[in-house]
C-alpha positions in Angstrom: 98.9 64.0 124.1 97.1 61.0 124.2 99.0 57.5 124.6 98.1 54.0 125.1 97.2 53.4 128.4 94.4 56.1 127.7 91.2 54.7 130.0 88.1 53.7 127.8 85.4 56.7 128.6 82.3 55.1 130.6 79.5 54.7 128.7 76.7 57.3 127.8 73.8 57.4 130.4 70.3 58.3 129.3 69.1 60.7 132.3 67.6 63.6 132.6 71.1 65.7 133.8 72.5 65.2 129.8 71.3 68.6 129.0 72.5 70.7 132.3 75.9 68.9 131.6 76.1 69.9 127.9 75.4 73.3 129.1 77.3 73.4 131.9 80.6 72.1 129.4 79.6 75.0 127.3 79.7 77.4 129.2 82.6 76.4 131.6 84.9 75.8 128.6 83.5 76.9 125.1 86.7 76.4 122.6 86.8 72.4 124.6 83.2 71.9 123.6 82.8 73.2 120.3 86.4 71.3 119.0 85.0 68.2 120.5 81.6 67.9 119.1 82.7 69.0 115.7 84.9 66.2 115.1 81.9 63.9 114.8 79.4 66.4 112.6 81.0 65.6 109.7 80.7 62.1 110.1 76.8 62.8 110.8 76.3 64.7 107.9 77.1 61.8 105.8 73.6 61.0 106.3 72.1 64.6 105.7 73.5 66.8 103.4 71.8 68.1 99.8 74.4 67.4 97.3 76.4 70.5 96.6 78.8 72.3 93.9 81.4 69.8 92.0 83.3 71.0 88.6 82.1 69.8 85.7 85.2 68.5 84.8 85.0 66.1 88.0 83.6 62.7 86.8 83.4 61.1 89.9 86.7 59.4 90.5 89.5 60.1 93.1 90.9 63.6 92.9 94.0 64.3 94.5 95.0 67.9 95.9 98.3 67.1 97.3 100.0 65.0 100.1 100.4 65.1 104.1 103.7 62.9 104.6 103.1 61.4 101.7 99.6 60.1 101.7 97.6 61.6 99.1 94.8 64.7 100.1 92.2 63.0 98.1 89.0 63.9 97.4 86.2 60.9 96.8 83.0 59.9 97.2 81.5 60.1 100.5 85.3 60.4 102.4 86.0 63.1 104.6 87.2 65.8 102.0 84.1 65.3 99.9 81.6 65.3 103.5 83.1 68.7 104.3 82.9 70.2 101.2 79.9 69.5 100.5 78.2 70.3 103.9 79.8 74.0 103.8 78.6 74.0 100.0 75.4 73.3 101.2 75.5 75.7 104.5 76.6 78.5 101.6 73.9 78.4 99.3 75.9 80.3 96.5 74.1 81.4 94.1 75.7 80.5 90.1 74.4 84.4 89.6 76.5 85.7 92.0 79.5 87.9 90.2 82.0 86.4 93.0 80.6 82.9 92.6 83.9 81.0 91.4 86.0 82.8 94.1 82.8 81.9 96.7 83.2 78.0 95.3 87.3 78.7 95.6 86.7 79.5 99.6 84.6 76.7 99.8 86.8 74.3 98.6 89.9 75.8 99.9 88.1 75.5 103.2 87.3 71.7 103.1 90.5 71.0 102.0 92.1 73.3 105.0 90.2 71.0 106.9 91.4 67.9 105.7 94.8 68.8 105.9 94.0 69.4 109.6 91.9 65.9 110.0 95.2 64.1 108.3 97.4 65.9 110.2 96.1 64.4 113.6 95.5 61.5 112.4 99.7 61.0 112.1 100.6 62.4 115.0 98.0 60.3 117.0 100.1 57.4 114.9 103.2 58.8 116.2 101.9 59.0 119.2 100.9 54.9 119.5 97.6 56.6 120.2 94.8 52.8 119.6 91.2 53.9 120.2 89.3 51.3 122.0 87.1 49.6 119.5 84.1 49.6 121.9 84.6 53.2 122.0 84.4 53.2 118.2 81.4 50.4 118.6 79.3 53.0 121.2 79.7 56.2 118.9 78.7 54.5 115.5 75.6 53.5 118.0 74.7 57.1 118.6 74.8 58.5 115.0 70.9 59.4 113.5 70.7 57.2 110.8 70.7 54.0 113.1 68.1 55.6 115.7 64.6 54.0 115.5 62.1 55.5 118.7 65.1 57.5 120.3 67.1 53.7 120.2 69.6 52.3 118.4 68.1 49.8 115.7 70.4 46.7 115.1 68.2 46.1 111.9 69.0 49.7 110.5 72.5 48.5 111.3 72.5 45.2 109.6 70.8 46.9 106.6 73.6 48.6 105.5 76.1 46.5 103.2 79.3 45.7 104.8 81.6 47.7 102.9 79.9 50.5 103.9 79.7 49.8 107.4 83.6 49.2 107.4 83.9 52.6 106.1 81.8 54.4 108.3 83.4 52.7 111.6 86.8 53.8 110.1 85.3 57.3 109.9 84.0 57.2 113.4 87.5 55.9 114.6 89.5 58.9 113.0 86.9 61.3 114.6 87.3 59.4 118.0 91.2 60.0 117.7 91.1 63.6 116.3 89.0 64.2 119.6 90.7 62.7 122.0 94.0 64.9 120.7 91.6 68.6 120.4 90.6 67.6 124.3 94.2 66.5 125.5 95.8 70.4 123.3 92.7 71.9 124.6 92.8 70.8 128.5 95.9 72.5 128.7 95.4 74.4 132.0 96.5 78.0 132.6 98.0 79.1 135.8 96.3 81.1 138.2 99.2 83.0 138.5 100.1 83.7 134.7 96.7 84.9 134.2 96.6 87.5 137.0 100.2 88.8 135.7 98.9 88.8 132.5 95.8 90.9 133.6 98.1 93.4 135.5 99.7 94.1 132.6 96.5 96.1 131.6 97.1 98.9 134.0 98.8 101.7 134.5 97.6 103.4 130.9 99.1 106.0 129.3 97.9 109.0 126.7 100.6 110.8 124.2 101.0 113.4 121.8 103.3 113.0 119.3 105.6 114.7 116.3 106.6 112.7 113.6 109.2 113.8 110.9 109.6 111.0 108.1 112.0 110.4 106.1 110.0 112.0 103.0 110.8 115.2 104.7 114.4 115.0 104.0 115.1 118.0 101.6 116.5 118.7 98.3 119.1 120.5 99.1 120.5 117.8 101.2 120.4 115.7 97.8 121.8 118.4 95.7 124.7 118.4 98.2 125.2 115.2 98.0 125.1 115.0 94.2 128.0 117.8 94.4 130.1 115.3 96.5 129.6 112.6 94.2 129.7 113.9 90.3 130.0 110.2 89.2 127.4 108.6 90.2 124.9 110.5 89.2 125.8 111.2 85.5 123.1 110.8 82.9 123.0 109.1 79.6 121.2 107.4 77.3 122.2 104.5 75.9 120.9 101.3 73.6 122.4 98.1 74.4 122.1 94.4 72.7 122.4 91.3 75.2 122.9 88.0 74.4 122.9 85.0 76.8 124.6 82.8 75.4 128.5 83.6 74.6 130.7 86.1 74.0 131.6 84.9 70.6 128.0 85.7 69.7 128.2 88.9 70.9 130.8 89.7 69.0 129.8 88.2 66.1 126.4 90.6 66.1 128.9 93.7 67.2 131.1 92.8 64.3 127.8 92.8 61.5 126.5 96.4 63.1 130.0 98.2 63.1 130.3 97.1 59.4 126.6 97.5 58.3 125.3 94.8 57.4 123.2 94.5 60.2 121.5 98.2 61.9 121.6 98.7 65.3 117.7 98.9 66.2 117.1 95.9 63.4 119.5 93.8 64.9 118.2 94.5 68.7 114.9 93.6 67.6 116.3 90.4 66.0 119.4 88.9 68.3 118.7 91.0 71.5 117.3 88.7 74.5 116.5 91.5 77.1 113.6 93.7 77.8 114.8 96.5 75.5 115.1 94.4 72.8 111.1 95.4 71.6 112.3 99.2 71.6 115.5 98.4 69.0 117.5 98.3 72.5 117.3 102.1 73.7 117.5 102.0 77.7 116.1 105.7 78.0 117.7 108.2 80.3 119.7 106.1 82.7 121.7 107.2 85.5 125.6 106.0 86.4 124.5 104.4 89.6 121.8 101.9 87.9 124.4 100.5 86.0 126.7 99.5 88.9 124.4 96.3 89.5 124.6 95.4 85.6 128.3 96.2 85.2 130.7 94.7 87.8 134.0 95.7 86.0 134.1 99.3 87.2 136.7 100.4 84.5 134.0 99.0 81.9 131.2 100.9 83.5 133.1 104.2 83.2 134.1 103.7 79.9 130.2 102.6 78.6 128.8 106.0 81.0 131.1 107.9 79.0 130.7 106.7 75.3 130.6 110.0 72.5 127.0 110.2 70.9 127.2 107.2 68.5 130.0 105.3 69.5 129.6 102.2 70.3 131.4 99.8 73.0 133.2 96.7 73.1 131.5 93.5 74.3 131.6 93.3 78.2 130.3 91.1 80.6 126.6 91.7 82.2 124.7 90.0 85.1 122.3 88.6 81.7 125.1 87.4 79.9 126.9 89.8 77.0 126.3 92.9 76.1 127.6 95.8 74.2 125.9 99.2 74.3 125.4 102.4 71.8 125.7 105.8 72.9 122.3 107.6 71.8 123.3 111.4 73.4 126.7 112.4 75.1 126.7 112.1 79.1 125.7 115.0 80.8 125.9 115.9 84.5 122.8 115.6 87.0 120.3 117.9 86.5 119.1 118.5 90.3 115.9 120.6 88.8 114.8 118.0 87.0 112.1 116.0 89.1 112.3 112.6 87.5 116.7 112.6 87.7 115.5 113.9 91.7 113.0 111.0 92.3 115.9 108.5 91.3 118.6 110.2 93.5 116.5 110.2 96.7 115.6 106.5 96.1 119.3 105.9 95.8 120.3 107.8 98.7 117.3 106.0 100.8 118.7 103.0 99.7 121.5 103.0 100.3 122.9 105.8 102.6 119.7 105.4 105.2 122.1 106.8 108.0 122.5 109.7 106.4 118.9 111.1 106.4 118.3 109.4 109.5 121.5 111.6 111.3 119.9 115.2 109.6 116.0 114.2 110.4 117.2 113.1 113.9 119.0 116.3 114.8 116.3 118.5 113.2 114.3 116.3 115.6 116.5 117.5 118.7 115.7 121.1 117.4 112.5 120.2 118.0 112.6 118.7 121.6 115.0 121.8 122.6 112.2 124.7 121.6 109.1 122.1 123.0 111.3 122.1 126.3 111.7 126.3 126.0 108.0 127.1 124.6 105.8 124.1 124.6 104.9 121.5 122.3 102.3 122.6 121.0 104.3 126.1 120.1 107.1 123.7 118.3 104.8 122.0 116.6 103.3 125.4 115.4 106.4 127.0 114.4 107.6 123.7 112.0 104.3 123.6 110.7 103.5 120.2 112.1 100.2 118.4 113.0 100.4 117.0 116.5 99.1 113.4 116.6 97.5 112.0 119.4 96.9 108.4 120.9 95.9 106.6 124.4 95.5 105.5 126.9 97.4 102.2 126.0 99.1 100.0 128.1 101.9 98.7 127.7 100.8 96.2 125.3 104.2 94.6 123.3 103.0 92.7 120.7 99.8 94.4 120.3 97.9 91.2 121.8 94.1 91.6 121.7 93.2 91.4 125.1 94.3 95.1 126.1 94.1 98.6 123.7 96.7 98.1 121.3 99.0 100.7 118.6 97.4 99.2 115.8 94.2 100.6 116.8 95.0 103.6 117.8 94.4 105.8 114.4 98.3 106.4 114.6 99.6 105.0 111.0 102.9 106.3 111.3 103.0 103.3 114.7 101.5 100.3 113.0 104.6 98.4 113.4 105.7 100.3 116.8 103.3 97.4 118.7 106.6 95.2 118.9 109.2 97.7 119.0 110.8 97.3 122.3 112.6 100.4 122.6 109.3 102.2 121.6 107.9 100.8 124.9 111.2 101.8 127.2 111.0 105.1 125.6 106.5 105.3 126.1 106.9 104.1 129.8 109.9 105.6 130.9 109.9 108.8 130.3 108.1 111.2 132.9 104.9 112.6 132.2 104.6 116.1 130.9 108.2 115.8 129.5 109.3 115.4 125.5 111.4 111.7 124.8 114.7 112.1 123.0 114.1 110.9 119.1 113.5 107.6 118.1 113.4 105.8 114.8 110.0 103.7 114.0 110.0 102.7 110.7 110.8 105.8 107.8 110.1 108.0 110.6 111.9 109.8 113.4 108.8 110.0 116.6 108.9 112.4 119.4 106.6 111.5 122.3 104.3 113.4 125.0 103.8 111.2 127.8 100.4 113.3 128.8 98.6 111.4 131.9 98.8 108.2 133.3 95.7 106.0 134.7 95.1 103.0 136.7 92.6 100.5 135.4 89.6 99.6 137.4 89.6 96.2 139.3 86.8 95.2 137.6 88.3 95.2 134.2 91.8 94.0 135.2 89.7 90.8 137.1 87.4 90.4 133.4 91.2 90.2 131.5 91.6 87.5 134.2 88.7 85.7 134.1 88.6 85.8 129.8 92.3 85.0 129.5 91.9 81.1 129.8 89.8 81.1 127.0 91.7 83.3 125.2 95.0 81.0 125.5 92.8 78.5 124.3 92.0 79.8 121.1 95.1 81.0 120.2 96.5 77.1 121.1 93.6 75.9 118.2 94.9 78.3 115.9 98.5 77.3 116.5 97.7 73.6 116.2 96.0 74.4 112.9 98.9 76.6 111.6 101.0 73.8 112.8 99.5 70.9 110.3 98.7 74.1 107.8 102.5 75.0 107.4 104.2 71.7 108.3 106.7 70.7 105.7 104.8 67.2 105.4 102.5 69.1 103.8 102.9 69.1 99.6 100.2 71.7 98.6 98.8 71.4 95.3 95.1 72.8 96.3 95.7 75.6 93.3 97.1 74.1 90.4 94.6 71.3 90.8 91.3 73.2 91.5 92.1 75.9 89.0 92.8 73.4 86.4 89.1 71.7 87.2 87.3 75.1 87.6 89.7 77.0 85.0 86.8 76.4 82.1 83.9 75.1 83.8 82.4 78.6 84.1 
C-alpha cells in the first residue's frame, strides 16, 4: 500500500524511447499496464464522449444509487459515475430497437456504477492509508490531458480559458485517478516467487485418465420405500382435510369454530371469509395430505394424531399452528399409504431423502461393493454390462483441487455427475491413490455413490509445465484484481441501492 513518504515520480521525458517503454511495460506486465492507464481514461473522456442514454425521468440533478461508508454513490453532471456511464453508453451503441434494450441500458448502468463503487472504494482506503499525492504530481498529469495540448504542448491559454470552478473540479478528478493508480500498481507489483510458481507448475503433471460407474441416489428402489413404509404405518397415513387459520388469537378461532359447529357460518363460506392461509381461496380444503407433512405445522404430537385421525366430517378443536390458530375438518376418513400410487410414492421418497439420507446412502453403497467385487472377478466393463450401466469416461486430469484454470479441470471434463467433485478432497486421495488398473472402494459425491478406474498415468511435457510457469505470474495477477474488486464490491461499507433506484427511473420510461 502506498503511504506518505511515497517518492514524487520524475517527470515525463519527451524522447524517442516513450514508445519501446510503453511496449516493453505491456508486454512485460499486461494486468500492471492496463489498470494503470485506465484510471486516467475516464478523466480524458470528459473531453470526448457523445452524450449517451439517461432516463427520461432524470432531470438533471444529483441521483443517488447508494452509499460507500456513508458517502453517497451519486450520479451528476460531468462526475465520475456520469463520465463512465456515459463513455460505455457511447462504446455500446444500443440500439432503442433492440428487444433486450432496457436490460442492455441495465448492464450499462450497473457497470458504471460497479465501477464507482470500485473508484470510491480506493479512494478510502488510500485515506486510511494517509496516502497525500504530491500536488505537482497532480499539476504534471492535468498538463498531459488532450484538451490543454496546442502543437503536441501544453497551452497555458487553453488552461487559463477554462473557468475556475471547473478547473478545481478537474484537478480533483485528476488527484483521485493519481491515488487510485498508485494503489492498482502497489496491489498489482505484488511479486510472485520463483519458487511458488515452479511448484505450482509441477502440479500439472503426472495426469491421469478414469472410467467410472455411478449409482445415484434416484436409483434407490421402491421396494426399499415400501419397506420402509411397513416399518412406519404412521407416518405415512393419508387424509384429506380443510382447515381455517387465524393469526391472530385463539379466542378468534374459537369464536369462528363455535359459528360453523352451530351453522350459522358454513365451513367453505367461512374459510373464504376469516381464513388467513393459502387455502383460504379453495374454502380451506388442503387436498390429499400425508401424516408426516403435518409434523412441521403441528408440534403437539397428541394433537397431530388426533387431527390425522378425524371421522369424515368431524371437525377438531382449536390447536396451535406455526401460522397462528387453526382448527381442521375431516373431508374423507384416513386411509393407509397406498405404495402403488405414484404421487403418495413421489412424496415418501422425498421424505426418506430428506430425512433418512444414510439410509439409501448404506443400500446404494453396498450395491456399489457388489459392483467392485464382480469388476475385480470379470472386468469392469463386464459389471458394468451385467447392471445395465453406462461407463463414463474422463482424463487425463491432474490433480487439480479446486478446479483452478491453469491445468484440465472436473468441470470440464463432460462428467456432470463430478461438477462439484473439483474440491472434494477425498475425491482426489481416492483419484490419485489408488493403483492403476484397479477399481476404488465407493465414494459419495454429491446424490451419487462413484466407482473409479484409474486407467493410465502420463507425465506432462517440459514445455508445458515451463508455459504454466512462465503464465502463472500473470495469472496471480488477475485473480488479485478481481479480488480487490470483489473486495470493495461486497464490503459491508457498501449500502447498495443500484436496483430499487434505477428500476424506479427506467420502470416507465420505456
Amino acid at each position: 500500500m502506498a503511504s506518505k513518504d511515497k517518492k514524487q515520480p520524475e517527470p515525463a521525458k519527451r524522447d524517442d524511447s516513450t514508445k519501446s517503454e510503453i511496449m516493453h511495460r505491456l508486454k512485460t506486465h499486461p494486468y500492471l499496464f492496463i489498470g494503470t492507464v485506465a484510471v486516467l481514461v475516464i478523466v480524458i473522456i470528459s473531453f470526448v464522449f457523445v452524450p449517451a442514454i439517461v432516463p427520461r425521468a432524470y432531470g438533471g440533478g444529483d441521483l443517488i444509487f447508494g452509499y460507500y461508508n456513508k458517502a453517497p454513490i451519486k450520479y451528476a453532471q460531468n462526475n465520475y459515475f456520469y463520465q463512465v456511464q456515459q463513455n460505455m453508453a457511447h462504446s455500446q451503441q444500443i440500439s432503442s430497437d433492440d428487444p433486450n434494450y432496457i436490460f442492455k441500458v441495465a448492464q450499462v448502468w450497473r457497470g458504471a456504477y460497479e465501477e464507482t463503487v470500485i473508484h470510491m472504494g480506493i479512494q478510502d482506503e488510500m485515506k486510511q492509508a494517509g496516502y497525500i499525492v504530491p500536488t505537482d504530481v497532480v499539476d504534471r498529469e492535468v498538463a498531459k490531458l488532450p484538451h490543454f495540448q496546442e502543437n503536441g504542448r501544453f497551452s497555458s491559454t487553453r488552461y487559463r480559458a477554462m473557468d475556475n470552478s471547473s478547473r478545481m473540479n478537474l484537478w480533483r478528478q485528476v488527484h483521485d485517478s493519481v491515488a487510485a493508480r498508485s494503489y492498482i500498481q502497489d496491489v498489482s507489483s505484488l511479486r510472485t516467487a520463483s519458487k511458488e510458481a515452479s511448484f505450482i507448475s509441477s502440479m500439472a503433471s503426472p495426469r491421469r485418465s478414469f472410467d467410472l460407474a455411478v449409482f445415484p441416489f434416484s436409483s434407490y428402489p421402491d421396494s426399499e420405500l415400501a419397506s420402509y413404509v411397513q416399518e412406519n404405518p404412521g407416518l405415512f397415513k393419508v387424509t384429506h382435510l380443510s382447515r381455517i387459520t387465524l393469526n391472530s388469537s385463539e379466542r378468534e378461532a374459537r369464536q369462528i369454530l363455535d359459528a360453523v359447529k352451530n351453522g350459522t357460518s358454513p365451513f367453505e363460506e367461512a374459510a373464504i371469509t376469516n381464513s388467513q392461509d393459502w387455502y383460504a381461496e379453495k374454502g380451506g380444503d388442503m387436498g390429499i395430505m400425508t401424516a408426516f407433512e403435518f409434523m412441521f405445522d403441528i408440534n403437539d404430537e397428541q394433537e397431530r394424531e388426533s387431527i390425522i385421525n378425524l371421522e369424515k366430517g368431524s371437525l377438531s378443536d382449536v390447536v396451535k399452528v406455526s401460522a397462528g390458530w387453526a382448527f381442521f375438518r375431516a373431508e374423507e376418513a384416513v386411509q393407509a399409504a397406498d405404495t402403488n400410487d405414484p404421487s403418495q410414492m413421489e412424496k415418501i421418497r422425498n421424505y426418506v431423502s430428506n430425512n433418512l439420507r444414510g439410509r439409501m446412502e448404506d443400500w446404494i453403497i453396498a450395491e456399489a461393493d457388489k459392483f467392485i467385487v464382480q469388476a475385480n472377478e470379470s472386468g469392469f466393463d463386464e459389471a458394468l454390462a451385467n447392471g445395465n450401466m453406462t461407463k463414463k469416461t474422463f482424463g487425463p486430469i491432474p490433480l487439480n483441487y479446486g478446479n483452478t484454470a491453469l491445468f484440465g479441470s472436473l468441470s470440464s471434463s463432460g462428467v456432470p455427475e463430478l461438477a462439484n467433485a473439483g474440491t472434494n478432497q477425498f475425491f482426489w486421495t481416492l483419484a490419485f491413490s489408488t493403483p492403476l488398473n484397479s477399481v476404488s472402494r465407493p465414494i459419495v459425491i454429491d446424490d451419487n455413490v462413484i466407482v473409479l478406474l484409474p486407467l493410465e498415468e502420463i507425465i506432462a511435457e517440459e514445455s508445458e509445465t515451463s508455459n504454466i510457469e512462465n503464465f502463472f505470474p500473470y495469472w496471480m495477477n488477475s485473480g488479485t484484481q478481481y479480488a480487490y474488486r470483489n473486495h470493495f464490491l461486497t464490503n459491508e461499507k457498501l449500502d447498495d441501492r443500484f436496483d430499487e433506484i434505477f428500476w424506479k427511473l427506467w420502470g416507465g420510461s420505456y
